[in-house]
C-alpha positions in Angstrom: -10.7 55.7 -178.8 -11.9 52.3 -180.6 -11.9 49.1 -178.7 -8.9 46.8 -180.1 -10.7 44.1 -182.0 -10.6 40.8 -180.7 -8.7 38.0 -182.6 -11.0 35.8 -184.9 -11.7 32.0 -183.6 -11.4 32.2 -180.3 -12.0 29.5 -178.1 -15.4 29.7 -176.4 -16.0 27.5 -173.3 -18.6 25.1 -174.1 -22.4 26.0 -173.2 -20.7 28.7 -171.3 -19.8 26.5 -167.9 -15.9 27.0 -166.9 -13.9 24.4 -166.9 -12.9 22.2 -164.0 -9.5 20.9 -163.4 -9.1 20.3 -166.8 -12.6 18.9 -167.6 -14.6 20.7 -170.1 -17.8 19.4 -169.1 -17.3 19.4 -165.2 -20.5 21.7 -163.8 -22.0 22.2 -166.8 -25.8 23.5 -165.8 -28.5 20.9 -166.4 -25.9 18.4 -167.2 -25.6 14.9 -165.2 -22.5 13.9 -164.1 -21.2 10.6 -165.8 -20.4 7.6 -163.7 -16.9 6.4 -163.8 -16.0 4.1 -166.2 -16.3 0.6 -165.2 -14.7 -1.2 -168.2 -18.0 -2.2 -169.8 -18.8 -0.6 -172.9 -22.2 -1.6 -172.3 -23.0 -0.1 -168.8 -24.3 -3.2 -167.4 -23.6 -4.5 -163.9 -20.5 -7.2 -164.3 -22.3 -10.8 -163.9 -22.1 -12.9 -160.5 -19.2 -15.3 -159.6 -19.6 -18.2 -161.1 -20.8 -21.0 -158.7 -19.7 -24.6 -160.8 -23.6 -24.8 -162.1 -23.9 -23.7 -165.2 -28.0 -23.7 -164.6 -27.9 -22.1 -161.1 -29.6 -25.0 -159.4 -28.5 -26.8 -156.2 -28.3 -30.5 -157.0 -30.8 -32.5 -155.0 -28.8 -34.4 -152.1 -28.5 -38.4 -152.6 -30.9 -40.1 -150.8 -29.9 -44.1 -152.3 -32.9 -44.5 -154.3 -32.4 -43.8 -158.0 -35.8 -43.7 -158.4 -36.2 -40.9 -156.0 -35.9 -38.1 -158.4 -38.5 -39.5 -161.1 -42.0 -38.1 -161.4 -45.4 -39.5 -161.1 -46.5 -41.3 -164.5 -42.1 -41.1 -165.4 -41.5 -44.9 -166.9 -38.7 -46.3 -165.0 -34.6 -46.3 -166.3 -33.8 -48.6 -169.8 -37.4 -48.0 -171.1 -39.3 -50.3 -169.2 -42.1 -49.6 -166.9 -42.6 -50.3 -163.0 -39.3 -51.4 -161.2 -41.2 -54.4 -160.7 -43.8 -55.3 -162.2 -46.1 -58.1 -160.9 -46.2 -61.3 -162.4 -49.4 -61.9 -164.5 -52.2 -63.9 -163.2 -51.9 -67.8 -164.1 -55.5 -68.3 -166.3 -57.9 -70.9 -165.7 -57.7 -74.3 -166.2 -61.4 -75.1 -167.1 -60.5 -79.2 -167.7 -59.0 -78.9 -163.7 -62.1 -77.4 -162.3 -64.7 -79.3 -163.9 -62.4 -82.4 -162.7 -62.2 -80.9 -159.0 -66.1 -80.6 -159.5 -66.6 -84.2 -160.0 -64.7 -85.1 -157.1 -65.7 -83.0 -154.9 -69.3 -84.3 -155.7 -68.5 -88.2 -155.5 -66.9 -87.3 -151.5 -69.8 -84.8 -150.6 -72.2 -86.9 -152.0 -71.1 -90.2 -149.9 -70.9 -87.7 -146.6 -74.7 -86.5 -147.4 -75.8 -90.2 -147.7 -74.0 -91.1 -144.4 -75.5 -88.5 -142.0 -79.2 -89.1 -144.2 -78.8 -92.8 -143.8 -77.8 -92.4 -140.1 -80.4 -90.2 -138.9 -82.8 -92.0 -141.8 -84.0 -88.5 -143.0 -82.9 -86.2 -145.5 -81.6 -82.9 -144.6 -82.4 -79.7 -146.2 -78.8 -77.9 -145.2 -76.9 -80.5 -146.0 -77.9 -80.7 -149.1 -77.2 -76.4 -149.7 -73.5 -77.8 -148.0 -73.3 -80.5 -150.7 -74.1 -78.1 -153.6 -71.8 -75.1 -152.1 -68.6 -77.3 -151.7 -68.8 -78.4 -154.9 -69.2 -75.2 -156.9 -66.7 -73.8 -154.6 -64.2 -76.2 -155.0 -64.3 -76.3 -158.8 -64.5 -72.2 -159.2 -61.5 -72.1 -156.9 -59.3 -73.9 -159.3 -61.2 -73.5 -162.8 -62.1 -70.0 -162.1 -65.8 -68.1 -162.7 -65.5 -69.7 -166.6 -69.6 -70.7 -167.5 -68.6 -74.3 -168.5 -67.3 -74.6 -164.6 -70.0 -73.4 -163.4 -72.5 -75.0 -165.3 -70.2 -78.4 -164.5 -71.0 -77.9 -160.8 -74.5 -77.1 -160.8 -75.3 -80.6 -162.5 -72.7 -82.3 -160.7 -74.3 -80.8 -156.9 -77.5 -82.8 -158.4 -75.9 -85.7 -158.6 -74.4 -85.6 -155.7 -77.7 -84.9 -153.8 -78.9 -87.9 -156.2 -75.8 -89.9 -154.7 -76.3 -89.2 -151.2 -80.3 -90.2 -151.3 -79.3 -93.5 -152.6 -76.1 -94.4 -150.0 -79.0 -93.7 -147.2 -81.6 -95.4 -148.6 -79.1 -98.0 -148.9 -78.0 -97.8 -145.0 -81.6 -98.1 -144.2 -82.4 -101.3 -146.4 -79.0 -102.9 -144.9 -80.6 -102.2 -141.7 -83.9 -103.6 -142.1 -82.7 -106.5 -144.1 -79.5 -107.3 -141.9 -77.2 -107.9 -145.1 -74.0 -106.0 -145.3 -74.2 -102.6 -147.2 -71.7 -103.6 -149.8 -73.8 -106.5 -150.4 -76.7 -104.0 -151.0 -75.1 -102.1 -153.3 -73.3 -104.7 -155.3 -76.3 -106.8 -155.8 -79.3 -105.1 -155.1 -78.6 -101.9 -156.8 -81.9 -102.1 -159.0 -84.1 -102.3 -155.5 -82.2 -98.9 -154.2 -83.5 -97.0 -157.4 -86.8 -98.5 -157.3 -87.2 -97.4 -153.9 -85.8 -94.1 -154.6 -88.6 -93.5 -157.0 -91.2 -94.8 -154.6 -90.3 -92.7 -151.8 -89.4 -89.6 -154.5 -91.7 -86.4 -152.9 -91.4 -83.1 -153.7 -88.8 -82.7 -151.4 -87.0 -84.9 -152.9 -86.5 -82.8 -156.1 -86.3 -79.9 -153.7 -83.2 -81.1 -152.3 -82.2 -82.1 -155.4 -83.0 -78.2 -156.8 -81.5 -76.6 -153.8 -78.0 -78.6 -154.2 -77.6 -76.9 -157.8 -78.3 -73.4 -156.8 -75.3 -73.4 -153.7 -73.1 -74.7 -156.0 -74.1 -71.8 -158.8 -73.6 -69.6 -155.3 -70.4 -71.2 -154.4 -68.7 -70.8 -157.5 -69.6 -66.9 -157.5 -68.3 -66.9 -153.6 -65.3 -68.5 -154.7 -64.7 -66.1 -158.2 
């Protein structure tokens, strides 16, 4: 007796798994089982609560200096540079210091004949003193300029010049018992004669060594 056939189209569980509580592809062999839905279409993890930073930095805390924050070589705020900048250096007033020179060489000059007229001898260091205060002096205020410099040297010989004559002039007021005024004033002419008379070479040493301290003065004092 035939089998009765079996009706066409019949429903065929899919990949041949049985069905589970109403899900077709519950159990399926070799099939993973899908995660829940989530609401993402996407499958990606939802993103983290919001924290008020929209670029996930912790502001830095105040510390009262707005400058705080600013990197080395960063110009300072309203495009200027340091928050103070220093003041610029005042330049050199060249008529000042070669005025300073001068004056400096009358006073040194009149010192160096007092103590050479006093002990009636010249003195070697005093003369380096004479030079050094002067080129000193003038560099001080008219700055390491050449024409200052050069202002001093000459000057420091003149004042070494100066200072022979005021002793030579104590020591003829001495010997001739006139007032030194007087020997000044009237016999000005007999102090340079005798200067040249009694001129050695270390005279002109003296003379030398006043220009070089003030050419080492003004470099001490620049």
């Amino acid at each position: 007796m035939s089998q009765p056939a079996q009706p066409p189209n019949q429903p065929q569980q899919p990949f041949g798994g049985q069905p589970v509580d109403g899900n077709p592809y519950a159990g399926q062999p070799g099939q993973p089982t899908p995660a829940a839905p989530t609401g993402n279409p996407y499958g990606q993890p939802a993103p983290a609560a919001p924290t008020g930073n929209p670029y996930g930095q912790q502001p830095p805390a105040p510390t009262g200096n707005p400058f705080a924050g600013q990197q080395p070589g960063q110009s300072a705020p309203f495009g200027g540079g340091a928050p103070f900048a220093p003041a610029p250096p005042a330049r050199d007033n060249i008529l000042l210091g070669v005025l300073v020179a001068l004056g400096a060489a009358v006073v040194a000059g009149i010192l160096y004949g007092v103590i050479a007229g006093s002990i009636e001898r010249e003195v070697g260091y005093a003369a380096v003193g004479v030079g050094f205060l002067v080129g000193f002096a003038s560099s001080k205020i008219g700055g390491s300029n050449p024409a200052v410099i050069g202002a001093a040297a000459v000057f420091s010989i003149g004042a070494v010049y100066l200072g022979q004559l005021v002793g030579i002039s104590m020591v003829l007021s001495d010997l001739a018992q006139i007032p030194f005024s007087e020997v000044i004033g009237d016999h000005f002419g007999t102090v340079t004669e005798a200067w040249s008379q009694e001129a050695d070479f270390m005279t002109y040493l003296f003379l030398a060594l006043g220009a070089i301290a003030a050419v080492g003065g003004a470099k001490k004092a620049g």
